[in-house]
C-alpha positions as CSV (number, residue, x, y, z in Angstrom):
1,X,-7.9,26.4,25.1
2,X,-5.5,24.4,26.4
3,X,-5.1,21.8,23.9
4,X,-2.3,18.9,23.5
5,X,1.3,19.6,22.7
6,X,2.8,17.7,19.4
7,X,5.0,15.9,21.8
8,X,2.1,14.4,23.5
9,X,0.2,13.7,20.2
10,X,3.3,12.1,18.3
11,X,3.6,9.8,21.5
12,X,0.2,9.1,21.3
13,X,-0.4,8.1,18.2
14,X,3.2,6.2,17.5
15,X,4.1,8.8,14.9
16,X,7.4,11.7,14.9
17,X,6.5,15.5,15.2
18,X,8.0,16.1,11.7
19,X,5.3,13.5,10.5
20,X,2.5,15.3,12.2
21,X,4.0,18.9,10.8
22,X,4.1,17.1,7.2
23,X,0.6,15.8,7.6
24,X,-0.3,19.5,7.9
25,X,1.3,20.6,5.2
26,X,-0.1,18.0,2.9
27,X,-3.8,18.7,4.0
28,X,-4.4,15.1,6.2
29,X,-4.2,17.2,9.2
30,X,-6.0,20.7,10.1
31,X,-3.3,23.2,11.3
32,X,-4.1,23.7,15.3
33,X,-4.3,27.1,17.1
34,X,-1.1,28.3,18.2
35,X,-0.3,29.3,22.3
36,X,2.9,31.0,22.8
37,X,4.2,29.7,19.1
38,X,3.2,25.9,20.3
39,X,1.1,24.0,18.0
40,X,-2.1,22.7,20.3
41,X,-4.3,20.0,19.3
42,X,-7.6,18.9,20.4
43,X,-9.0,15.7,20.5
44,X,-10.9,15.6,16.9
45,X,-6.7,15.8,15.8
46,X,-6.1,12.7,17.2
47,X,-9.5,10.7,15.8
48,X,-8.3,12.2,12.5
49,X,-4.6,10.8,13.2
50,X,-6.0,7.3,13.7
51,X,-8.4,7.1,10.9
52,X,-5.3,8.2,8.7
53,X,-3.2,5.3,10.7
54,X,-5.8,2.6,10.4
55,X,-6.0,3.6,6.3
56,X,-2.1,3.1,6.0
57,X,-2.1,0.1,7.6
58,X,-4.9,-1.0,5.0
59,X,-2.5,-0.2,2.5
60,X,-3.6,3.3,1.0
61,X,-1.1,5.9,0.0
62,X,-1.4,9.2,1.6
63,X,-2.9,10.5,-1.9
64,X,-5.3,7.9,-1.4
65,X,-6.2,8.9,2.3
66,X,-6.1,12.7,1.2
67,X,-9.0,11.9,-1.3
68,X,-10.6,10.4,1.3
69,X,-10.2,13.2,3.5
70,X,-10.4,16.5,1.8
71,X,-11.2,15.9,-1.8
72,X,-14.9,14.7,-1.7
73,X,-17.6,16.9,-1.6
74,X,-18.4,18.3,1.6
75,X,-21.7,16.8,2.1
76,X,-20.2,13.0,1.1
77,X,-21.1,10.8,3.7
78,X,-17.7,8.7,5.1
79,X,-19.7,5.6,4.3
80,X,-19.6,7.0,0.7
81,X,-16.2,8.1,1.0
82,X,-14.4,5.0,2.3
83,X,-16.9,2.7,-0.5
84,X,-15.4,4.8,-3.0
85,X,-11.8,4.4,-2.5
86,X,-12.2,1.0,-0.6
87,X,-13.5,-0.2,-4.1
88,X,-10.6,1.2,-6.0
89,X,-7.7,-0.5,-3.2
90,X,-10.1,-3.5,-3.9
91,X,-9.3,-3.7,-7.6
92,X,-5.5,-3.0,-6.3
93,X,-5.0,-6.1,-3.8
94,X,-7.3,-8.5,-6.2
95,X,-4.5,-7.7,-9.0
96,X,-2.0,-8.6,-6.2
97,X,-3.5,-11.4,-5.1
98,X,-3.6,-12.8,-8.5
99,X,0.4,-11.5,-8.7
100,X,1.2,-13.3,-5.7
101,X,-0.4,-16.6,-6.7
102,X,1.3,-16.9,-9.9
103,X,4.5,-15.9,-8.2
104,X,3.9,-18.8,-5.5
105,X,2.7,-21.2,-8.4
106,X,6.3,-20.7,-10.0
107,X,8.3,-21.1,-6.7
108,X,6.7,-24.0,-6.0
109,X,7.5,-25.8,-9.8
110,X,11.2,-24.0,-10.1
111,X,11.5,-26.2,-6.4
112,X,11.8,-29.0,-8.6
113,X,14.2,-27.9,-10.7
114,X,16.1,-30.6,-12.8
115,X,18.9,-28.3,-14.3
116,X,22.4,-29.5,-13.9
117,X,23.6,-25.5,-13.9
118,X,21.7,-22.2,-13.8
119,X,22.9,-21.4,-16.9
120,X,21.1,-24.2,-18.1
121,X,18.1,-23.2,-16.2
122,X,18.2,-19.7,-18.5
123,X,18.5,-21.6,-21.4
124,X,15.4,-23.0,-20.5
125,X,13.6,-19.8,-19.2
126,X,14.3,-18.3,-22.3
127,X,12.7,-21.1,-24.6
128,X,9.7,-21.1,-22.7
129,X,9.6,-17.1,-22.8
130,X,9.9,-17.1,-27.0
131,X,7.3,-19.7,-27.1
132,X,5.1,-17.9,-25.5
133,X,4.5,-19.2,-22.4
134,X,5.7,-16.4,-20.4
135,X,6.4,-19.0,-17.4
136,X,9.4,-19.0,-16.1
137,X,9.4,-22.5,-15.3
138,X,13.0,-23.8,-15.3
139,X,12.4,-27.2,-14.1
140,X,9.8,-28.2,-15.4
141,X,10.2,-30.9,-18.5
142,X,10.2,-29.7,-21.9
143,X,7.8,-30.3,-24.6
144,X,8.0,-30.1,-28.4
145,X,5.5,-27.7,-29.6
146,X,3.7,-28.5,-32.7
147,X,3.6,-26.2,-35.1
């Protein structure tokens, strides 16, 4: 078995031989046979390296990808697998999403900002925050609130 050296799968598949050696260690990767103390890997190793690539660029954690991996039952399909863990990052990015929007809702309003100085501005952030509002919308015009 002749096998690829780590140099040639690291160059490969964009990633350092101390990442590769750590993906072992954590369980994402399958040690390889050994020839003359050399790690060798066969092909499957680098299929497995790009699945786990593709998943990080997707945005799941290498927790997340060792679930995927190694932590379903053996007889789990990968269409089962990535449905199950695609449906929990789901949840994740919808909640960031909805993050984001409200974060780019208050960047566009604090745009029009009307405060003379920014300490006025946290005057006002914090009289919108103990009424309840939450917002921190500095410039926007203030309202009584009835009691």
């Amino acid at each position: 078995m002749a096998g690829f050296p780590i140099s040639h799968v690291a160059r490969e598949t964009h990633l350092r031989p101390s990442t590769l050696r750590y993906y072992e260690q954590i369980g994402l990767l399958p040690e390889p046979p050994r020839v003359s103390g050399q790690r060798r890997y066969d092909q499957t190793a680098l299929h497995r390296l790009t699945l786990v690539s593709r998943a990080r660029q997707l945005g799941f954690s290498l927790r997340e990808i060792r679930q995927l991996l190694v932590e379903f039952p053996a007889e789990a399909s990968a269409g089962a697998r990535w449905t199950t863990i695609a449906s929990r990052k789901l949840t994740e990015v919808n909640g960031l999403l909805d993050r984001l929007q409200a974060m780019q809702t208050e960047l566009e309003r604090i745009q029009h900002c009307s405060c003379g100085t920014l300490d006025e501005c946290g005057k006002r952030m914090f009289q919108r925050a103990c009424q309840g509002s939450g917002s921190v919308d500095a410039g926007a015009p203030r309202t009584k609130r009835r009691r």
